[in-house]
C-alpha positions as CSV (number, residue, x, y, z in Angstrom):
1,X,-7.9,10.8,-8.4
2,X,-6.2,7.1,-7.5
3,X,-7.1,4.9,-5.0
4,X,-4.6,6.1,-2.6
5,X,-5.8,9.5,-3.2
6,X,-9.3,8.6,-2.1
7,X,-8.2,6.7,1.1
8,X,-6.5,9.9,1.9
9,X,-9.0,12.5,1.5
10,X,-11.3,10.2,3.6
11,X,-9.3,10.2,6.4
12,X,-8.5,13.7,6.2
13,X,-12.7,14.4,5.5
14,X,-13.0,12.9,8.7
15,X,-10.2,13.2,10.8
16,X,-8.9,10.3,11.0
17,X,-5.5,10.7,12.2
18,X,-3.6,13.9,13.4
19,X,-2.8,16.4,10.5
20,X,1.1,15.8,11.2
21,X,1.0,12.3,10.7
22,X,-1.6,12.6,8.1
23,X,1.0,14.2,6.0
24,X,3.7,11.7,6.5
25,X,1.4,9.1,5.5
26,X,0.4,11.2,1.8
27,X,4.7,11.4,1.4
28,X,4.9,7.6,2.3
29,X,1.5,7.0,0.0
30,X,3.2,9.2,-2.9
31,X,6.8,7.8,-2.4
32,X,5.4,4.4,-2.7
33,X,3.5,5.0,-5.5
34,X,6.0,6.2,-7.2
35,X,7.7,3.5,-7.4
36,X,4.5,1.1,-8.3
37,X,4.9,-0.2,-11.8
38,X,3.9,-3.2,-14.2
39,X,7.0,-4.8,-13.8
40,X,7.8,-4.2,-9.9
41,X,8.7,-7.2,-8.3
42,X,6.2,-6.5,-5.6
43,X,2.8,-8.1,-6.8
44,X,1.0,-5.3,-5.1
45,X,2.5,-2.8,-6.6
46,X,2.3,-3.9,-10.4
47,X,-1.2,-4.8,-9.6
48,X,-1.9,-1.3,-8.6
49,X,0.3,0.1,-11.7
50,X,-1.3,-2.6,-14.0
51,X,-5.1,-1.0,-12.5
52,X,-4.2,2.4,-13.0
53,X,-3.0,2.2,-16.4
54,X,-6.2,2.3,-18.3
55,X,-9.1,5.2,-17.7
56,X,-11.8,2.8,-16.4
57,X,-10.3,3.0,-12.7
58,X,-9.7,6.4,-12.8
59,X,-13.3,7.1,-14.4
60,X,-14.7,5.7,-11.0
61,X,-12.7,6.5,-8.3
62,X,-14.6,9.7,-8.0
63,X,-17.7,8.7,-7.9
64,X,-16.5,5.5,-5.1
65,X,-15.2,8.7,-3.0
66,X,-18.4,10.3,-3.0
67,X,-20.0,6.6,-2.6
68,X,-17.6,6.1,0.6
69,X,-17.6,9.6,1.7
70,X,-21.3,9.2,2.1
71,X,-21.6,5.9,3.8
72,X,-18.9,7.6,6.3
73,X,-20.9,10.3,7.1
74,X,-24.2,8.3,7.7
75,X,-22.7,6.6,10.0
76,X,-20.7,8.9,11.6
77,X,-24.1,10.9,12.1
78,X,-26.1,7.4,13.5
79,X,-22.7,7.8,16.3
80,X,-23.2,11.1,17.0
81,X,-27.6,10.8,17.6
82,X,-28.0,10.2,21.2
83,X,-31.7,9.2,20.6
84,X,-30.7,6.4,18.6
């Protein structure tokens, strides 16, 4: 799991967008991506290349989707109370 990956699963999670143009968006995230590298000339994308490289990032992105994923849903429940 990357970064991008996690962005994505949270808006699918939660609906975030129609599921045709949520697909688009995952070819357009993985189409980028592909092309993100330490030497790009884009800044962005050797930055995300350069994080990605080592396991440290990749250790923790799963436990920052389930961090995320549970924020979302707390307050996506405090929206949904009508008592509160």
């Amino acid at each position: 799991m990357n970064l991008i990956d996690v962005i994505l699963e949270l808006i699918k999670q939660f609906s975030l967008v129609p599921t045709d143009k949520q697909r688009q968006l995952r070819t357009d995230c993985e189409s980028w991506e592909s092309t993100a590298t330490e030497e790009s000339e884009n800044k962005l994308k050797a930055m995300y290349a350069k994080a990605h490289k080592g396991i440290w990032l990749r250790l923790i992105t799963p436990f920052v989707f389930f961090y995320l994923r549970k924020e979302f849903s707390s307050i996506e429940q405090k929206e949904d109370d009508p008592f509160s």
